[in-house]
C-alpha positions in Angstrom: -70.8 2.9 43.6 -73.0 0.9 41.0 -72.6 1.5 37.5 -75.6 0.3 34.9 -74.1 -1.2 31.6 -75.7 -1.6 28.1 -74.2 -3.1 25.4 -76.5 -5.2 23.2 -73.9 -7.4 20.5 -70.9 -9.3 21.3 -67.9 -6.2 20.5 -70.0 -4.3 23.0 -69.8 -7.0 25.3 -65.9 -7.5 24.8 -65.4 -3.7 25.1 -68.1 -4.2 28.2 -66.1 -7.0 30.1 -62.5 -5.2 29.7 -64.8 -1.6 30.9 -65.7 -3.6 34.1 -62.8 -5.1 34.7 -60.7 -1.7 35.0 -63.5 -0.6 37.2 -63.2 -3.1 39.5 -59.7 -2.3 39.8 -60.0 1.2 40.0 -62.8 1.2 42.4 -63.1 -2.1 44.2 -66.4 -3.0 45.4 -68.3 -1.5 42.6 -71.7 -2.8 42.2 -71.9 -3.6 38.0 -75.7 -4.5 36.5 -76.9 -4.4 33.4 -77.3 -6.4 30.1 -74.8 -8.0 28.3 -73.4 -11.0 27.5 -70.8 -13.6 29.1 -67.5 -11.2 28.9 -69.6 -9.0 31.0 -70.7 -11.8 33.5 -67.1 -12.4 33.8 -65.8 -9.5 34.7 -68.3 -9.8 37.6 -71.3 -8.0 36.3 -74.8 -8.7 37.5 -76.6 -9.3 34.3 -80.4 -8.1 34.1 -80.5 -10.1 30.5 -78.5 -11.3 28.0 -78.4 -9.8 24.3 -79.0 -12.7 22.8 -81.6 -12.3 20.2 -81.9 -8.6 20.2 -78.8 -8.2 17.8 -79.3 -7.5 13.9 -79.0 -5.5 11.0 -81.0 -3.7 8.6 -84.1 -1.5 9.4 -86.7 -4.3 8.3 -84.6 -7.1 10.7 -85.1 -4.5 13.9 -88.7 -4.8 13.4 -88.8 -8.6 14.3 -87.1 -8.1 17.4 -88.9 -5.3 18.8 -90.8 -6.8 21.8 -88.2 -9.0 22.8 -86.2 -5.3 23.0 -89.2 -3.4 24.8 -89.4 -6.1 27.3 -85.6 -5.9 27.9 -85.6 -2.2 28.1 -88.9 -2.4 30.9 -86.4 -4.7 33.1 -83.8 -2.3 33.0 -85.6 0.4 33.8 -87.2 -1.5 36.5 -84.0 -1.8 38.0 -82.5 1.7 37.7 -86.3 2.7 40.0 -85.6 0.0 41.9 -81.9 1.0 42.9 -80.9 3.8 40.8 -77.1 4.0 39.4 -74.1 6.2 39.8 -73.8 6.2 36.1 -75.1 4.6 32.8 -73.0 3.4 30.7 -74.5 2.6 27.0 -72.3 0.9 24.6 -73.4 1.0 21.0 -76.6 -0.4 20.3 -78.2 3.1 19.5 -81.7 2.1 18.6 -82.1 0.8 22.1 -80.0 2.7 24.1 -81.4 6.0 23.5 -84.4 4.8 24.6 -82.7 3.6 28.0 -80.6 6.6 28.6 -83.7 8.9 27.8 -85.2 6.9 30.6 -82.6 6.8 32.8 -82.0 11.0 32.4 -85.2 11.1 33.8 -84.3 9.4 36.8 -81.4 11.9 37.3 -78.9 9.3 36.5 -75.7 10.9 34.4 -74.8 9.0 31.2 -71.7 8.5 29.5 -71.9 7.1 25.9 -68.9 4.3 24.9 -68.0 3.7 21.6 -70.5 6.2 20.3 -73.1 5.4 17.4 -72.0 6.1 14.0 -73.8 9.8 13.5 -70.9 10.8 11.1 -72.5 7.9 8.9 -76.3 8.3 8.8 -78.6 9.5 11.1 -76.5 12.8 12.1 -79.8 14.2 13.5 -79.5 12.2 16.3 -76.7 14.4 17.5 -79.0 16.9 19.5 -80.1 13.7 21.2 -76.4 13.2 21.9 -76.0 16.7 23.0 -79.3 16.5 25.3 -78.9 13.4 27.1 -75.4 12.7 27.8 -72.8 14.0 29.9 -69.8 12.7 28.0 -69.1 10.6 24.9 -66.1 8.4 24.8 -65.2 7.8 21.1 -62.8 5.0 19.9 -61.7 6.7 16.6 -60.2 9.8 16.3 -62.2 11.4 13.5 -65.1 11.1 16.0 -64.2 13.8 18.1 -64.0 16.8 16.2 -67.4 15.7 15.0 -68.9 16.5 18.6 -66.6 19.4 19.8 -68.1 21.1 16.8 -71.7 20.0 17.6 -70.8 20.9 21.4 -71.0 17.5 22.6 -68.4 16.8 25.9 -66.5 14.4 24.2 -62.8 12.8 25.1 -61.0 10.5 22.4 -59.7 7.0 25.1 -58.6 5.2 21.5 -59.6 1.9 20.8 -60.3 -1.1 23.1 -59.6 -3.9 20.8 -55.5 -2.6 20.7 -55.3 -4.2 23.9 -57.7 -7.2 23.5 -56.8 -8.1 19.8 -54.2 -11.0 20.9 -53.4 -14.6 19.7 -52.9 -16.7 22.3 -51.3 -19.0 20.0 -48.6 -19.1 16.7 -49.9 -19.6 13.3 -47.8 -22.9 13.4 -48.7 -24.5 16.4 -52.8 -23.2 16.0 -52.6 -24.1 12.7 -51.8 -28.0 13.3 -54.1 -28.0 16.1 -57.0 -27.6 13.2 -55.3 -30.3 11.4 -53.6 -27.6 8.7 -50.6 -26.9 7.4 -48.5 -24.1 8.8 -46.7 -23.3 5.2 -49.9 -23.4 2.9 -51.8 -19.6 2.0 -54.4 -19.6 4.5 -57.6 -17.5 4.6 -59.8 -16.6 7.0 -63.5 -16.5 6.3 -65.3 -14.3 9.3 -68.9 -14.1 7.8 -70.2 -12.2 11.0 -71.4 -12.7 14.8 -75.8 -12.1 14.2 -77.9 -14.8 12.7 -79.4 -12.4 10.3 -75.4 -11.7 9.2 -75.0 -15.2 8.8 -77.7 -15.8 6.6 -77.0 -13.7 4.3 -72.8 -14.0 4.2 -72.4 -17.6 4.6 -73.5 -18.8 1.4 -71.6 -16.2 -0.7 -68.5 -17.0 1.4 -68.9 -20.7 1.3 -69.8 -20.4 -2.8 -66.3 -18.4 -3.5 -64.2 -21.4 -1.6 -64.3 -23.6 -4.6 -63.1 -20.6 -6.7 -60.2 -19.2 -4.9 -59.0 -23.5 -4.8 -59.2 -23.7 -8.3 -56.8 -20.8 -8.7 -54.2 -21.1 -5.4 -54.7 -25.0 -5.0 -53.1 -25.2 -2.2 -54.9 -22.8 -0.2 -56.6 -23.1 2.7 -59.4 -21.8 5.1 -60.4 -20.8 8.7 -63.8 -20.4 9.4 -64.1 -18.0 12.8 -67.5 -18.9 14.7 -68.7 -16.4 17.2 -69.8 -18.2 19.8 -73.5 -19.1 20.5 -74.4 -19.2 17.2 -76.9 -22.3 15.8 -75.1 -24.8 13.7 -77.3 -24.6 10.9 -75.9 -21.3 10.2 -72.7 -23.1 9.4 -74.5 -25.5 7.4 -72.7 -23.6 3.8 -69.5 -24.3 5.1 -69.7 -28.3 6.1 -69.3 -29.4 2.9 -66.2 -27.4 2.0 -64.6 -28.2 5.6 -62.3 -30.9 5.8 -59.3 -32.1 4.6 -58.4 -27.9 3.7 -60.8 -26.1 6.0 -62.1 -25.7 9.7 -64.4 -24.0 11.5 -62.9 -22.6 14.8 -65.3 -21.0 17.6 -64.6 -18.2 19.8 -60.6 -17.8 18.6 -61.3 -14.7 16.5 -57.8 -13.3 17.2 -55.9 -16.7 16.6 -57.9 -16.9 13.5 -56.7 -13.6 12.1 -52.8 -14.2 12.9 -52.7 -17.2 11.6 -54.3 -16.2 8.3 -52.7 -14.4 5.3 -56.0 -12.9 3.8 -59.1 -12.4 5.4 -62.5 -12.2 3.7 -65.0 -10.2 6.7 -68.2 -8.8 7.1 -67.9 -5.2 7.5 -68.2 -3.9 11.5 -65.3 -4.8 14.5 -63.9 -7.2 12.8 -62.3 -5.1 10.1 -60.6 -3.3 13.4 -59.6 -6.4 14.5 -58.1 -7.4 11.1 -56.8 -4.5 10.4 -54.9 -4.4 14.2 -53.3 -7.9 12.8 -52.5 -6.6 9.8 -53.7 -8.5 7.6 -55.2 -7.7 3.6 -58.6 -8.1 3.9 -61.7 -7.9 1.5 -64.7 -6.8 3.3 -68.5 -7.6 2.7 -71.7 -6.9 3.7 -75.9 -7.6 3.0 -78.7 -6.9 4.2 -82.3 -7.5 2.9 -82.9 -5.5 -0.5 -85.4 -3.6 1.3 -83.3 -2.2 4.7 -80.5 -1.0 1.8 -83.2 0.7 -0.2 -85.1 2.3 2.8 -81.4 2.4 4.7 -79.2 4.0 1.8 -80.9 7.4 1.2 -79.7 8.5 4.9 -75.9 7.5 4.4 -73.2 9.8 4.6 -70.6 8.6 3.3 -69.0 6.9 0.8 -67.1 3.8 2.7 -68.2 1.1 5.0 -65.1 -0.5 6.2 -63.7 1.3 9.3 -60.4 0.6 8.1 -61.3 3.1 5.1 -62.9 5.2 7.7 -60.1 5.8 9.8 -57.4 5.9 6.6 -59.7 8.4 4.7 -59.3 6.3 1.8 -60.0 3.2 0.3 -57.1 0.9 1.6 -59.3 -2.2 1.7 -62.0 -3.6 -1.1 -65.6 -3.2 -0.1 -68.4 -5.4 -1.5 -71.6 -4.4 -0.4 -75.1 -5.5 -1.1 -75.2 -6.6 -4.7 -71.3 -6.8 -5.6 -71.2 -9.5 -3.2 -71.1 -11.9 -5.0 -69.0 -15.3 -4.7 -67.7 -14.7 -8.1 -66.3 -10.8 -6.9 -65.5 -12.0 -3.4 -63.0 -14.8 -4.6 -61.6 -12.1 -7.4 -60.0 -10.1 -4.6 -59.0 -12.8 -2.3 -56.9 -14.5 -5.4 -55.5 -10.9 -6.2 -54.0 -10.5 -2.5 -52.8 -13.9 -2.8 -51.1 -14.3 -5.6 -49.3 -10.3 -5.8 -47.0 -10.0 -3.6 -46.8 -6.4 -4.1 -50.2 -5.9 -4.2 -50.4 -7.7 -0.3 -47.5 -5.6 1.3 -49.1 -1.8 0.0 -52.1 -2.9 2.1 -50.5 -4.4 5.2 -48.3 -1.1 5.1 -52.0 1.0 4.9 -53.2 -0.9 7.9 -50.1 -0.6 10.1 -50.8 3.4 9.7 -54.4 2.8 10.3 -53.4 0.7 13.4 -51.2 3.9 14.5 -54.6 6.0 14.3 -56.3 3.8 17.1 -54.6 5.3 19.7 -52.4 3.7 22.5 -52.6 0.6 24.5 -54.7 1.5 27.8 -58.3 2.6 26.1 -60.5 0.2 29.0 -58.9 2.1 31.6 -58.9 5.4 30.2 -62.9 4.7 29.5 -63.2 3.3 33.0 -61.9 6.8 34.7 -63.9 8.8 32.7 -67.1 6.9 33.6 -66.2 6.8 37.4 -65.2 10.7 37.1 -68.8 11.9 35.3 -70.4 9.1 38.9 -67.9 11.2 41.4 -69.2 14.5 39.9 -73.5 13.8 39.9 -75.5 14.7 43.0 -74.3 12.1 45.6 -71.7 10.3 43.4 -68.8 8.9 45.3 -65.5 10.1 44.4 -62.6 6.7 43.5 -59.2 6.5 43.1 
């Protein structure tokens, strides 16, 4: 069997590796290509290309990236024709994978969609595409799935990946000292996002509201999580305010967020992740003036933050676009830190919202669903 993955921004490519994993276990000797990035690789994937440098945000941003994109999607392609799949599986990254799978249809190759686009947000349109092109949708949150029953859309709710994969390695005490901090002082955790373009915008406002949540908790402290394969320069905001009460930690997301009392996020996986720890958060989020004001008018709804999303209320702050500002951002994180009260209402909202994701198990409920819609296309071989 050989199974064609795309996933174009580092959650794909953790939800990607843990996908490829389960289906080497389920069916061993599966052939795995596609692009990705190094969690992929590891699980034993063949990568066509790496994402790197295809993954932004904002409408205007997309436009810079667009021939590195094309060229990507000609080398897939080129592959499918070359030795054509059991199965696609596209993973997010909408803009580009509709192209692919539209492609790939062509070539009779089924297609099952993980962790579908966000059509209940903007773009709903895009659902007859949905409907046309793919044989099953795997959604990770369960107010997805009514959405494409109603739209007749074969859809099956596997919960979310990250239930499994959000785990510290470490305790707050002992990851703590390693970073040369102290396990008893407040400690927040500054995730300003995993795409250039995020950084550029987030890391100065973050780094700008250090200084003000220190003058009011003095004692605090700060853990700055680096996605990996990111330039230093985009860290450049947070040098200065680094040592003796900060650090900047790369690749240890999870042992980030448990060691940390509040966290300050950009808004996307990470929220999930945060909100799977537990911990109060104040989300954030920019793009260029002109993506929101080209971007906004499709919107559907009213909240950002997936941990609202999933709640049906606002259970976290948002601060998007022009009330993200250093002066608001450090407002919220003080107020968490400081109210007791104020801390436990919200760690109490996300243990329900953690309860919504679903069970433990979601890679290898995804991975028998995608070898299922293979067993079941002309010449598909059936697994265990």
């Amino acid at each position: 069997m050989r199974v064609m993955i795309s996933c174009g921004e580092a959650s794909g490519d953790l939800y990607a590796g843990a996908l490829a994993a389960e289906l080497g276990r389920r069916a061993p000797g599966v052939e795995i290509v596609g692009i990705g990035g190094r969690r992929l690789q590891a699980a034993g994937a063949s990568l066509v290309g790496d994402f790197g440098g295809l993954t932004v945000t904002g409408l205007t941003e997309a436009i810079r990236v667009l021939p590195r994109s094309y060229a990507m999607y000609r080398r897939l392609v080129e592959a499918a024709r070359a030795r054509r799949p059991d199965v696609l599986v596209a993973i997010d990254f909408p803009d580009f994978n509709f192209r692919l799978m539209a492609a790939l249809t062509r070539l009779g190759v089924p297609v099952v969609y993980y962790v579908s686009p966000q059509l209940w947000a903007w773009r709903p349109g895009r659902m007859a595409t949905m409907k046309r092109l793919v044989d099953r949708v795997l959604v990770i949150f369960p107010f997805e799935a009514p959405l494409y029953e109603r739209a007749g859309v074969p859809v099956q709710f596997v919960g979310h990946p990250l239930v499994d994969l959000a785990r510290a390695e470490r305790s707050r005490p002992v990851f703590l000292r390693e970073q040369g901090l102290r396990p008893e002082a407040p400690t927040v955790a500054l995730l300003p996002g995993s795409r250039p373009n995020e950084l550029r915008r987030l890391a100065p406002v973050l780094a700008a509201a250090m200084p003000l949540v220190r003058a009011r908790v003095p004692d605090v402290q700060f853990l700055v999580a680096r996605a990996p394969n990111l330039p230093d320069d985009l860290f450049g905001s947070f040098v200065d305010k680094a040592r003796p009460t900060a650090a900047i930690v790369t690749d240890a997301t999870d042992e980030v967020l448990a060691a940390s009392d509040v966290v300050i996020t950009a808004s996307g996986t990470a929220t999930v992740q945060a909100a799977l720890h537990e911990r109060p958060m104040v989300v954030v989020y920019r793009v260029s003036p002109l993506s929101y004001r080209l971007g906004k008018p499709f919107l559907s709804v009213d909240m950002y933050a997936m941990p609202n999303l999933v709640a049906g209320r606002r259970v976290v702050p948002e601060l998007i676009q022009a009330d993200c500002t250093p002066a608001r951002v450090a407002a919220d994180a003080i107020a968490l830190l400081t109210d007791a009260d104020r801390h436990a209402r919200m760690r109490e909202a996300l243990r329900q919202v953690r309860e919504r994701l679903g069970a433990p198990g979601a890679s290898g409920r995804a991975a028998a669903a995608v070898l299922e819609v293979a067993a079941r296309a002309p010449g598909g071989v059936s697994s265990a």
